[in-house]
C-alpha positions in Angstrom: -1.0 20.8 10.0 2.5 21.1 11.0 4.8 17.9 10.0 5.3 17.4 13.9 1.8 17.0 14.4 1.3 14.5 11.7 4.0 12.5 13.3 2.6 12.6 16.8 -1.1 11.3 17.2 -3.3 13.6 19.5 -4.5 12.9 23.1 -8.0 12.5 22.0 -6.8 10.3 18.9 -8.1 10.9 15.1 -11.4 10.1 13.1 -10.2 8.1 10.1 -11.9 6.7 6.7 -11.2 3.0 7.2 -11.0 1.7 3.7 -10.7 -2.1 2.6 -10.4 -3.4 -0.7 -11.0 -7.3 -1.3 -9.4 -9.1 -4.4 -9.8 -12.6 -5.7 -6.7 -12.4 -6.9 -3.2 -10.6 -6.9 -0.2 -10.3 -7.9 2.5 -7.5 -7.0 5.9 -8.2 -8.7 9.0 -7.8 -7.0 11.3 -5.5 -9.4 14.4 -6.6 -8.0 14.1 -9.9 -9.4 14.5 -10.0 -13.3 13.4 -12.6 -15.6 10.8 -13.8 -13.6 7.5 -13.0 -11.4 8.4 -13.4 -7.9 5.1 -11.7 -5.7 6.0 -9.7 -2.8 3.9 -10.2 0.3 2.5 -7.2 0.4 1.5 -4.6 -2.2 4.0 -1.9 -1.7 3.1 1.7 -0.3 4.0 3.3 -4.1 1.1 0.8 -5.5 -1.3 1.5 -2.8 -0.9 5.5 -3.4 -1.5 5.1 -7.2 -4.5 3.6 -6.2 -5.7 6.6 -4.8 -4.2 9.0 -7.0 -6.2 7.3 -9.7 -9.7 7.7 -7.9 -8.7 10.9 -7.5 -8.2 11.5 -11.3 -4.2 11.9 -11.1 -1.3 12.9 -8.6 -2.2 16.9 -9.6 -5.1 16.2 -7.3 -3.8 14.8 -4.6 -2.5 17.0 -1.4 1.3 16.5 -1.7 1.6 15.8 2.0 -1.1 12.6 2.0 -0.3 9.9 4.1 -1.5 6.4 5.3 -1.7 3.7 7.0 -2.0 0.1 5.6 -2.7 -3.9 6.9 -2.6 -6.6 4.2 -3.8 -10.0 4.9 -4.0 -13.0 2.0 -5.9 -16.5 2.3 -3.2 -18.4 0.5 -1.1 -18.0 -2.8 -0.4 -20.3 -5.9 1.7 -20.4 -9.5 0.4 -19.8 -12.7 1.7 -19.7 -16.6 1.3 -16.5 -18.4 2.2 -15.0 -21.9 4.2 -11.5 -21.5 4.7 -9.6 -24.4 8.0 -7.7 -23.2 9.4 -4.7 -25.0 13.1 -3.9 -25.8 15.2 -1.4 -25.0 13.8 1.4 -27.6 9.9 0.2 -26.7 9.6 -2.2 -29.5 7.8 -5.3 -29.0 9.5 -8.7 -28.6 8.6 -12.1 -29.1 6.1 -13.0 -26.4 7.7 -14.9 -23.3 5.9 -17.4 -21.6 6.6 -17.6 -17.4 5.8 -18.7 -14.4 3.7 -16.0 -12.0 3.3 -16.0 -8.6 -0.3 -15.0 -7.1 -1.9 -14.3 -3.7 -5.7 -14.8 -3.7 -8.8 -14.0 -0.7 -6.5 -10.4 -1.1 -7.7 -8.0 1.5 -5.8 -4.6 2.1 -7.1 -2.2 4.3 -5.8 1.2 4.5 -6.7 4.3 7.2 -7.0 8.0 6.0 -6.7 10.7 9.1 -6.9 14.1 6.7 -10.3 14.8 4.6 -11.7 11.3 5.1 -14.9 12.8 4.0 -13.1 14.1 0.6 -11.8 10.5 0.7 -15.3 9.4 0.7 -16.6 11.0 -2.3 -13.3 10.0 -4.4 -14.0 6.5 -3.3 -17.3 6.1 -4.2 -16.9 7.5 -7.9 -13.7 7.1 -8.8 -12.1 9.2 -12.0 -10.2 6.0 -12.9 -10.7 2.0 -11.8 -9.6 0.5 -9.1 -7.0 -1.7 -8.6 -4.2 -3.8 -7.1 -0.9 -4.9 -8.7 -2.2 -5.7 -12.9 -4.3 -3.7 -14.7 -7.2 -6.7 -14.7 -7.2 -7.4 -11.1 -9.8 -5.1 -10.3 -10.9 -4.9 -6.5 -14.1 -4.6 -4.2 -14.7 -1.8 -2.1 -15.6 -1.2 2.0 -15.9 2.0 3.8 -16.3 3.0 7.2 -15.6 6.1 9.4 -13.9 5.0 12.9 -12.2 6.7 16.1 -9.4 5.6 16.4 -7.0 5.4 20.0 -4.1 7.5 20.6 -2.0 4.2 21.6 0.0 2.2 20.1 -1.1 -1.1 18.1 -0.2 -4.3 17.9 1.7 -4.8 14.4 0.0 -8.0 13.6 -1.3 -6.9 9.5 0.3 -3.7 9.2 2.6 -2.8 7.0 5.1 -0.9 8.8 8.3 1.3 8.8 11.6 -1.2 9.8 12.7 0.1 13.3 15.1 -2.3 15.3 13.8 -5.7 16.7 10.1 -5.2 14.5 9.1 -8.7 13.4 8.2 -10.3 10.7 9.9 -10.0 7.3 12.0 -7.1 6.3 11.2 -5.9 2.4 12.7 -3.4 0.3 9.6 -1.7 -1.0 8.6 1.2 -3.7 7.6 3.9 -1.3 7.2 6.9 -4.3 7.5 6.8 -8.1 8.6 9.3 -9.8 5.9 11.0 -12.6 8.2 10.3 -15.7 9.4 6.8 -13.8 12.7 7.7 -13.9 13.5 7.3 -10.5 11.9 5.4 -7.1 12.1 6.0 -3.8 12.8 2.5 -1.9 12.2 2.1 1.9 12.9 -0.5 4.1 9.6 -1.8 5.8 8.7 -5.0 8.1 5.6 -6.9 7.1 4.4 -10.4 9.0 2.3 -12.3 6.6 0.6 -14.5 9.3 -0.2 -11.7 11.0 0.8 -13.1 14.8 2.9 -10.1 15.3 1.7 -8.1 18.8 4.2 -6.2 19.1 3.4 -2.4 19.8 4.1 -0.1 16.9 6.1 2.5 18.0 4.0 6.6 17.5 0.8 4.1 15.9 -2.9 4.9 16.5 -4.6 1.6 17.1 -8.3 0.4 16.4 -11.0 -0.8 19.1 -9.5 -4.3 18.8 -5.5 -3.1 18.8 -4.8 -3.6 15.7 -1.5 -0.7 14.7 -2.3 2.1 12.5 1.0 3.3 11.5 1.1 6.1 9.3 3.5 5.5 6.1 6.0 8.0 4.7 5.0 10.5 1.7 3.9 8.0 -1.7 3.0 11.6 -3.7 5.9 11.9 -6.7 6.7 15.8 -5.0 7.1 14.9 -1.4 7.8 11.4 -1.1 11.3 11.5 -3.4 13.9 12.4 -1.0 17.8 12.8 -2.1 
């Protein structure tokens, strides 16, 4: 597939693997704050495609040119106190630091794969590696479905989307690829409405029976998705 027909969705629109995982709880930290754990919204497109990476057993076994499109929805959030055991600048341990954490619970991300959803499928259902969402405990619950979906536009409402000039909702710096030593990430700017009123179109989306945008993301793979 050539990258302009990636871009473009097809007169006759695309057969997808609608995946949704559900989480009691969640927590995805915001790294430009420091010194304490601020959530985002939304987990960001770098965590969702080290999700997948991991059922796949690593990035070596993912197709450098994967993409996918994402809707996050939460039931409500709250504040807990947790012990961090932070390390120092040469990786020794310090002194462990208690702190505030921000949480989202009822977590439900869904996300739409358009290229081998039946591949997809199989990595889903027996994953090399567990599943899961922002910290290594919150492990997550698992839907699948195969859908059609319409070549035309969505409404943003859910979706996590690309920023593009007068897109609602609120604008977030995210992770879009990390690099595989970590020593460099790719940040994107991306429009995400958390009560998910937004009905909007999404500009070159798909869209599900019920409207709802499916907005392919930018590269998450370590090769493709770190641009200069």
């Amino acid at each position: 597939m050539t990258a302009e027909e990636a871009e473009a969705p097809s007169a006759a629109g695309r057969t997808a693997l609608e995946v949704t995982f559900t989480a009691p709880v969640v927590s995805f930290r915001n790294p430009l704050y420091a010194g304490v754990q601020v959530s985002l919204p939304c987990p960001p497109p770098a965590t969702v495609g080290g999700a997948l990476a991991a059922a796949a057993g690593g990035w070596a076994q993912v197709d450098p040119g994967l993409r996918f499109a994402m809707a996050f929805r939460a039931g409500g959030k709250g504040m807990d106190y947790e012990t961090y055991h932070p390390l120092d600048g040469s990786g020794k341990r310090t002194s462990p630091t208690p702190r505030n954490r921000e949480f989202l619970t009822d977590a439900r991300l869904t996300i739409w794969l358009v290229d081998e959803p039946e591949l997809w499928r199989r990595r889903l259902r027996r994953p090399v590696w567990p599943l899961r969402l922002g910290r290594s405990q919150d492990l997550v619950g698992l839907e699948m479905h195969q859908v059609s979906l319409r070549a035309a536009p969505g409404s943003q409402r859910h979706a996590v989307v690309p920023d593009e000039r007068g897109a609602p909702g609120t604008l977030l710096r995210l992770p879009t690829a990390v690099a595989h030593g970590r020593g460099r990430t790719q940040w994107d700017a991306y429009r995400f409405d958390s009560s998910g009123r937004a009905e909007r179109p999404v500009t070159d989306s798909l869209s599900t029976d019920d409207g709802q945008a499916v907005a392919l993301l930018p590269c998450t793979h370590p090769d493709t998705g770190l641009r200069s």
